[in-house]
C-alpha positions as CSV (number, residue, x, y, z in Angstrom):
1,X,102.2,76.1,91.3
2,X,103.2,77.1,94.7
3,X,100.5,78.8,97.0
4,X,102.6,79.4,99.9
5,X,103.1,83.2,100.3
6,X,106.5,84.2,98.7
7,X,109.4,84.6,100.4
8,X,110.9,87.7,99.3
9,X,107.7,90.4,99.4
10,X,108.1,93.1,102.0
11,X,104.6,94.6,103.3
12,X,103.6,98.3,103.2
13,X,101.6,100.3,105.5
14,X,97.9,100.2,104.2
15,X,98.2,97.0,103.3
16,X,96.7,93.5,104.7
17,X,98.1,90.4,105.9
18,X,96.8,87.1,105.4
19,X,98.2,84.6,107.7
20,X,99.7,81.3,106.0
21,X,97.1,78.8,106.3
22,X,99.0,76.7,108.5
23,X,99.6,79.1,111.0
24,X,98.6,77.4,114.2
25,X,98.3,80.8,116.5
26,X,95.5,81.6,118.2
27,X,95.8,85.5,117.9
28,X,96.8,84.9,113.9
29,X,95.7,81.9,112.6
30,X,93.5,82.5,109.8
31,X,93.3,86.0,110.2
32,X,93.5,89.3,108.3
33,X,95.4,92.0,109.6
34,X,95.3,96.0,108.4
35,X,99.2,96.8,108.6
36,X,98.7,100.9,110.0
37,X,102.5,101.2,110.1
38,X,105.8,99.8,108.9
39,X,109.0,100.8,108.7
40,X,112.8,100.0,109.6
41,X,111.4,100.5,113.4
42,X,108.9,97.9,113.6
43,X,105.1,97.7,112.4
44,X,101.8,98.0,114.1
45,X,98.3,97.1,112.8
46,X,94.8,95.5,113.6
47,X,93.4,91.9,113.3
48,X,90.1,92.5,111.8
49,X,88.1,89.2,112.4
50,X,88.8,88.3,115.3
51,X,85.9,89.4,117.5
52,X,85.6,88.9,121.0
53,X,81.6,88.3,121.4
54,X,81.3,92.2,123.3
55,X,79.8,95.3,121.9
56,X,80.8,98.7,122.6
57,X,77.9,99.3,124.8
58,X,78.5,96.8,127.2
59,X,82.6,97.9,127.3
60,X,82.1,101.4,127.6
61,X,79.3,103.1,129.7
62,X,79.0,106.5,127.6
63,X,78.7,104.6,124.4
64,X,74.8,104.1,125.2
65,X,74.5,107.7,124.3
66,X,76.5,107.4,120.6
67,X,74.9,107.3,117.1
68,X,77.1,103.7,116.6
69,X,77.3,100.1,118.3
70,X,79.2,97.1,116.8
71,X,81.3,94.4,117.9
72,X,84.6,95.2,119.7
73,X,87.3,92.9,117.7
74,X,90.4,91.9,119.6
75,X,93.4,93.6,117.3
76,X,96.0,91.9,118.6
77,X,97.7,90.6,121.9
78,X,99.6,94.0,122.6
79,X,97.9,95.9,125.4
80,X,94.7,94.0,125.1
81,X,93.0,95.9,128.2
82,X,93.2,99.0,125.9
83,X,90.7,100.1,123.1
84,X,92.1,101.9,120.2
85,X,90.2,103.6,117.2
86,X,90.6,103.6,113.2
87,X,88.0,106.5,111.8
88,X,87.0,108.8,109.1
89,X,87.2,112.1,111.0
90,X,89.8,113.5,110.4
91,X,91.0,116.5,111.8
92,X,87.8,117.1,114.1
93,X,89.9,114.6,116.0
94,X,92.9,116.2,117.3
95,X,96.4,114.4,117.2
96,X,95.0,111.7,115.2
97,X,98.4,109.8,112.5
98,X,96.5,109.5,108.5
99,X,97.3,106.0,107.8
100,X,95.7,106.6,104.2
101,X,93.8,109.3,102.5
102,X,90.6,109.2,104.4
103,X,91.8,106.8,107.6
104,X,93.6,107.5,110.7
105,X,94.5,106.0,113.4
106,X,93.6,107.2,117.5
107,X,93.3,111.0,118.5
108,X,91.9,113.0,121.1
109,X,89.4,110.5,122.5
110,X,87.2,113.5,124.0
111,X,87.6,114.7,120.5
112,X,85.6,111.1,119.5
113,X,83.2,110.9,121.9
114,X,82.0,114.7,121.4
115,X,81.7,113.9,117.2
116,X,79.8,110.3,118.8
117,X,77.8,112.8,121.0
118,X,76.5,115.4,118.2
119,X,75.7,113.1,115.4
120,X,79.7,114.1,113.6
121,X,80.2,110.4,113.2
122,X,77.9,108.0,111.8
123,X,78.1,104.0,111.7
124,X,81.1,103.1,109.4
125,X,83.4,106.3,110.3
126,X,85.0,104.5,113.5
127,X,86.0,101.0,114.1
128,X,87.5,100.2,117.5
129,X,89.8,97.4,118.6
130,X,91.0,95.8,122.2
131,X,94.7,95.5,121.6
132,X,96.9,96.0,118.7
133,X,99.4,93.2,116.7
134,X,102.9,94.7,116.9
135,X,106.4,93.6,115.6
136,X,110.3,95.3,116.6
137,X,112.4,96.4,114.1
138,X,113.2,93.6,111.6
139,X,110.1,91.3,113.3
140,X,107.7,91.5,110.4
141,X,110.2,91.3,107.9
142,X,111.8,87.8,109.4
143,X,107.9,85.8,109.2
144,X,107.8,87.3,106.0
145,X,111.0,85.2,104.8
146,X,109.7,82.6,106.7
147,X,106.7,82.7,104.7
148,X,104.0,83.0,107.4
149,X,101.8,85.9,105.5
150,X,100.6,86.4,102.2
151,X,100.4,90.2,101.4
152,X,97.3,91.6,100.1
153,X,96.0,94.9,98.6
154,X,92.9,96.7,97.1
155,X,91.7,99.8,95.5
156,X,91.1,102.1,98.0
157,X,87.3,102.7,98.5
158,X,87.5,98.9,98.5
159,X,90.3,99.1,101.8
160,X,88.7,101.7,103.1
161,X,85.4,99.7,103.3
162,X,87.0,96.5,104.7
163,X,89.0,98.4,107.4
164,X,86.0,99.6,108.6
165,X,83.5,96.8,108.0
166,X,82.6,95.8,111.9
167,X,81.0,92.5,110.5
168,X,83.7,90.9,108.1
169,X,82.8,87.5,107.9
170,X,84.7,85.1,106.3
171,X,87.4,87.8,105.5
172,X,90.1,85.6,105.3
173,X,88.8,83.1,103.1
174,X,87.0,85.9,100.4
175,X,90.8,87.8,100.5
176,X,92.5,84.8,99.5
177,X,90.0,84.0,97.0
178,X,89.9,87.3,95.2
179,X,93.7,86.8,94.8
180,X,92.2,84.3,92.1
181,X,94.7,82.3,90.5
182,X,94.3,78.5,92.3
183,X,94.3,80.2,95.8
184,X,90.5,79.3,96.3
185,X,91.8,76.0,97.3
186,X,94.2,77.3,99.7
187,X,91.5,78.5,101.7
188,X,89.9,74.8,102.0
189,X,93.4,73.4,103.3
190,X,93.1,71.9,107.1
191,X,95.1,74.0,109.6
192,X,97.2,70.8,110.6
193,X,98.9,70.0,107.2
194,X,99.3,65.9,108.3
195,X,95.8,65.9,107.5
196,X,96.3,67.3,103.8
C-alpha cells in the first residue's frame, strides 16, 4: 500500500496539513499546519508545532497583565516580525473572519487585549502565532499534485481543541497515526529517504 499522500485531494479551509515525511524544509518539515483559508486566490494558515522557545510575556510588555501565557509558535515564514491571533471570542472582537463555527481569525487587537484585561478570555480561547504560511493562487494546489501534504480532518470539538492546544507535542506524528491504516509507520521513516 502506498503511504505517500495522494495526488489528486484538494484541501479545504478548516482543515490540516501534514507535511510529506520527506519534506526537508525547515519552516514545514514535519509539521502540521491549520489551513484558515483557501480558495482559487491562494490559502493562508498556521504551523502549529513549530514553537520558537518565547512566551507571550517576554514578546509583548502588556501581556504581564493578561489572564493567559503560552508559547509563541512561529506560523510560518510570511511576516514573521508580526503576531497574529486565532480565538474563541467572537464578536467581542470587532472585524474578526469565522474560520469555523466557534474560531476566527485576527480582529480588533484593542478589542483582545481589553477581553485579556477583564477576565473575557480565559487560557485556551486565543492562540497567537509570529508569521503566517501562505500560498498564491494555484500554490497549494501544485504541492498537492506533487504530493508534499497529506490532508487531514477531525470532528470539530476535536479541531477546535488542537487549533488551540499551545503545547501540541508530537502533533505530527499522533495526526498521522490516528489516520490508522499502516500510517503509524510512516511516522518512524528518516527524513533523508537514502537512509530508508
Amino acid at each position: 500500500m502506498d503511504f505517500m499522500p495522494p495526488a489528486d485531494v484538494r484541501p479545504k479551509s478548516g482543515q490540516f496539513l501534514l507535511s510529506e515525511p520527506f519534506l526537508n524544509d525547515p519552516w514545514f518539515g514535519r509539521k502540521v499546519v491549520f489551513l484558515c483559508d483557501h480558495d482559487e486566490k491562494g490559502s493562508l494558515g498556521f504551523v502549529l508545532n513549530n514553537g520558537m522557545g518565547r512566551n507571550l510575556n517576554s514578546l509583548l510588555s502588556d501581556a504581564e497583565q493578561w489572564s493567559i501565557d503560552h508559547e509563541v509558535h512561529r506560523g510560518g515564514p510570511i511576516h514573521e516580525d508580526s503576531l497574529f491571533f486565532l480565538h474563541r471570542l467572537g464578536e467581542i472582537v470587532k472585524g474578526s473572519t469565522p474560520v469555523l463555527p466557534g474560531l476566527w481569525l485576527g480582529g480588533e487587537y484593542e478589542d483582545l487585549v481589553l477581553a485579556l484585561k477583564n477576565g473575557g478570555a480565559r487560557q485556551g480561547d486565543v492562540r497567537f502565532f509570529a508569521g503566517y504560511s501562505g500560498w498564491g493562487a494555484g500554490q497549494l494546489d501544485g504541492e498537492m499534485s506533487q504530493r508534499s501534504w497529506y490532508v487531514h480532518d477531525v470532528a470539530l470539538p476535536e479541531k477546535l481543541e488542537t487549533v488551540m492546544n499551545p503545547m501540541p507535542e508530537n502533533l505530527w506524528v499522533s495526526m498521522l497515526m490516528s489516520k490508522g491504516g499502516g500510517y503509524e509507520r510512516v511516522t518512524s521513516w528518516p527524513t533523508d529517504p537514502s537512509l530508508n
